[in-house]
C-alpha positions in Angstrom: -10.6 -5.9 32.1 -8.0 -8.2 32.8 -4.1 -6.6 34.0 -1.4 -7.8 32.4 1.5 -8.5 34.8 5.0 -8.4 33.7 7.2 -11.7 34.0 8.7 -10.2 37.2 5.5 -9.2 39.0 4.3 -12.5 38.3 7.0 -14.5 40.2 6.5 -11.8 42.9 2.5 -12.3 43.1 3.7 -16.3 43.2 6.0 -15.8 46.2 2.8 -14.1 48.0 0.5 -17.6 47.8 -0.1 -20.0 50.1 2.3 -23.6 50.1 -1.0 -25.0 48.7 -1.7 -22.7 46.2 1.9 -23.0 45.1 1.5 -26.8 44.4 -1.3 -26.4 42.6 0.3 -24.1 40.1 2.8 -26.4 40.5 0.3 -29.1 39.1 -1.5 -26.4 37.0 1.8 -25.7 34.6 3.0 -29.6 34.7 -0.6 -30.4 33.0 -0.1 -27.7 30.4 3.0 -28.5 29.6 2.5 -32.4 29.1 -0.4 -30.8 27.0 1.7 -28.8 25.1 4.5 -31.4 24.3 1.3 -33.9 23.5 0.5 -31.1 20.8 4.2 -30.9 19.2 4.4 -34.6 19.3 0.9 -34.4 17.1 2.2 -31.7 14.9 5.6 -33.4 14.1 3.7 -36.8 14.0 1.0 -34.9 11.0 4.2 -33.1 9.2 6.0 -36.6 8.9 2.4 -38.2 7.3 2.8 -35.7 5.0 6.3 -36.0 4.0 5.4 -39.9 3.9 2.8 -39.4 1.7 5.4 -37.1 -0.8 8.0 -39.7 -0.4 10.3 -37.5 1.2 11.3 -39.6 4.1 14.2 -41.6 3.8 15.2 -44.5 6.3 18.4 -45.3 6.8 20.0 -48.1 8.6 23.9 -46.7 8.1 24.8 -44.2 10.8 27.0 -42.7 8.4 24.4 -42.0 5.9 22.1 -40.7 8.6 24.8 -38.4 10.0 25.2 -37.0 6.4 21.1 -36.7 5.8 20.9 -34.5 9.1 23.8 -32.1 8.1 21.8 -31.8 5.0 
């Protein structure tokens, strides 16, 4: 069964590795976030298709205008 560690024991367990094992972590959590952006980039790219596809985007070319469309 796996343990579940609290946020603090964690970064304690960390301190313990090795200088190695810390850079791959290191490596380990850059990869998932680069993942993880990659998959909000994908999601926000879909949810704008959509609102294409509606007609609900509007392009602007007037700063004003898009100032006022973003405090709606």
């Amino acid at each position: 069964m796996l343990e579940v560690m609290s946020f603090s024991d964690l970064v304690e367990a960390i301190k313990e590795l090795s200088t190695e094992e810390k850079q791959e972590l290191q490596l380990l959590l850059q990869q998932y976030l680069r993942e993880e952006r990659r998959e909000q980039m994908y999601q926000n790219f879909q949810a704008a298709q959509i609102e294409q596809q509606k007609g609900e985007l509007k392009f602007v070319s007037n700063i004003n205008e898009l100032k006022q469309l973003m405090e709606e």
